[in-house]
C-alpha positions in Angstrom: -27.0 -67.2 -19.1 -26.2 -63.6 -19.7 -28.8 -61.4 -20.7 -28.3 -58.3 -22.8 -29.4 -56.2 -19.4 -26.7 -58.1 -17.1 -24.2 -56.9 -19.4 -24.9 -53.2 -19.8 -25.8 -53.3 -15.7 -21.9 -54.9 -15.4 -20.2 -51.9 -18.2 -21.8 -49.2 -16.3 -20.5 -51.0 -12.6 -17.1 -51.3 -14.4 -17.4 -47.5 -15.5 -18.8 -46.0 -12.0 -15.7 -47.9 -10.3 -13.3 -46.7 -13.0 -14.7 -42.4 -12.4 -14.6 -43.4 -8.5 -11.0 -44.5 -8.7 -10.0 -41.5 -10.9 -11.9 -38.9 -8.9 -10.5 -40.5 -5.4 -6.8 -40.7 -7.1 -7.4 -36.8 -7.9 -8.6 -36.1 -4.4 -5.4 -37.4 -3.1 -3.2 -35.7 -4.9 -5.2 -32.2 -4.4 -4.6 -33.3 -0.7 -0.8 -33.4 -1.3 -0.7 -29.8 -2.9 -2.5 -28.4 0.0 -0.3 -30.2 2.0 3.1 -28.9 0.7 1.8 -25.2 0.3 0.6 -25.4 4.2 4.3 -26.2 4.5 5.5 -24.1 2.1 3.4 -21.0 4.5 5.0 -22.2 7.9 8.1 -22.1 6.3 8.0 -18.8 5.5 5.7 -17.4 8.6 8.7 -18.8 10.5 11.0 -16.8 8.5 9.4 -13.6 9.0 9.4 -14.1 12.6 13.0 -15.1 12.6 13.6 -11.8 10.2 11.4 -10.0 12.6 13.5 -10.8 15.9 16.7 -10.8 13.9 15.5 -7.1 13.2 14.5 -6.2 16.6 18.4 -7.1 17.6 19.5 -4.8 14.7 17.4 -1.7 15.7 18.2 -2.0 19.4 19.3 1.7 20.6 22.2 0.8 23.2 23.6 -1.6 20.0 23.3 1.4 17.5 25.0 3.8 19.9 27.6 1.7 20.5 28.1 1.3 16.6 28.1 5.1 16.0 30.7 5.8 19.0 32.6 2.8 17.7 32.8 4.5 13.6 32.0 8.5 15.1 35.6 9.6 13.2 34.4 7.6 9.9 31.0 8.4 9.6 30.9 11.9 11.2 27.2 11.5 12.1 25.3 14.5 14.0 22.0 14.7 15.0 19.6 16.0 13.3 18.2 19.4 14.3 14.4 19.7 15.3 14.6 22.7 12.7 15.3 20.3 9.8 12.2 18.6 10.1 9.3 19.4 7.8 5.2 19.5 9.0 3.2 17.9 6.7 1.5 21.3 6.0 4.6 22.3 4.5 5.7 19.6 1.6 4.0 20.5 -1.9 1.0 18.9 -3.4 1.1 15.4 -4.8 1.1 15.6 -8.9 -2.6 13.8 -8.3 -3.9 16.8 -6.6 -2.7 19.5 -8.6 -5.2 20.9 -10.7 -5.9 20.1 -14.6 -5.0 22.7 -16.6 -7.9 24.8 -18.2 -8.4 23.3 -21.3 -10.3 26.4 -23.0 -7.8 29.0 -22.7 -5.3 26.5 -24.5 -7.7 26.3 -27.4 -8.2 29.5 -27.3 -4.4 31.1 -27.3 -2.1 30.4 -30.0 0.6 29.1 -27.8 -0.3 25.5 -26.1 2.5 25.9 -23.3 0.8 28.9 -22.3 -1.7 27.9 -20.1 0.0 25.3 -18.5 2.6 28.1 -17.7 -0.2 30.3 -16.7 -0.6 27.8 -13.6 0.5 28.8 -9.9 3.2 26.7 -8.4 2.2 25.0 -5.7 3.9 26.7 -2.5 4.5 25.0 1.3 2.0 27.2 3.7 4.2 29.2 5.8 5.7 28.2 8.8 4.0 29.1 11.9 7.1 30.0 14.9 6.8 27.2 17.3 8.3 26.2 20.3 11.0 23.3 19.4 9.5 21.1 21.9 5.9 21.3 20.9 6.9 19.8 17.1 4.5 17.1 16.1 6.8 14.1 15.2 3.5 11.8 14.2 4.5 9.2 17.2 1.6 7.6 18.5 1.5 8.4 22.5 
């Protein structure tokens, strides 16, 4: 005969193999997901690298050559003169480093805009006469 303690000790059996089941089906399907997202990354790792070597083809020099030689009389492409190119020195401040305006002579004036117009433009520095083939192109040696 049953006692009152065998059947509790039996619901709570019943209710530890009923969270084990749940917690193991769970497991299983987290294990899928990681799964299919591992394959979901190859896939897409394999991609780059085909992108990467498709654009290694693309860029090649002798290929692009060929390509401007072949549409010269369309395109009318000429090379660009070492002259053209800017230093770095030279290109105008970002909008983040230019100054605040001073906010006490705007108070202070009756016209707002006139401070802000008060400001100096920021100017390239000047450029220094150097020898065409000594121009920094930022390659890496």
């Amino acid at each position: 005969m049953l006692r009152t303690f065998d059947l509790v000790l039996i619901g709570i059996m019943t209710a530890a193999a009923a969270v084990t089941y749940t917690i193991k089906h769970r497991a299983e399907l987290k294990l899928e997901e990681v799964h299919r997202l591992e394959a979901e990354i190859k896939l897409e790792k394999d991609t780059i690298d085909l992108l990467k070597a498709d654009w290694a083809l693309q860029s090649q020099p002798n290929r692009l050559e060929r390509l401007v030689n072949a549409y010269n009389s369309e395109l009318q492409l000429q090379p660009t003169d070492s002259t053209s190119l800017a230093h770095a020195r030279e290109l105008p401040m970002l909008k983040s480093q230019v100054p605040p305006p001073d906010i006490t002579e705007a108070k202070a004036g009756a016209k707002p805009g006139a401070a802000a117009k008060a400001q100096p433009i920021p100017m390239p520095a000047p450029r220094e006469a150097e020898d065409a083939d000594q121009i920094e192109t930022g390659a890496v040696e």
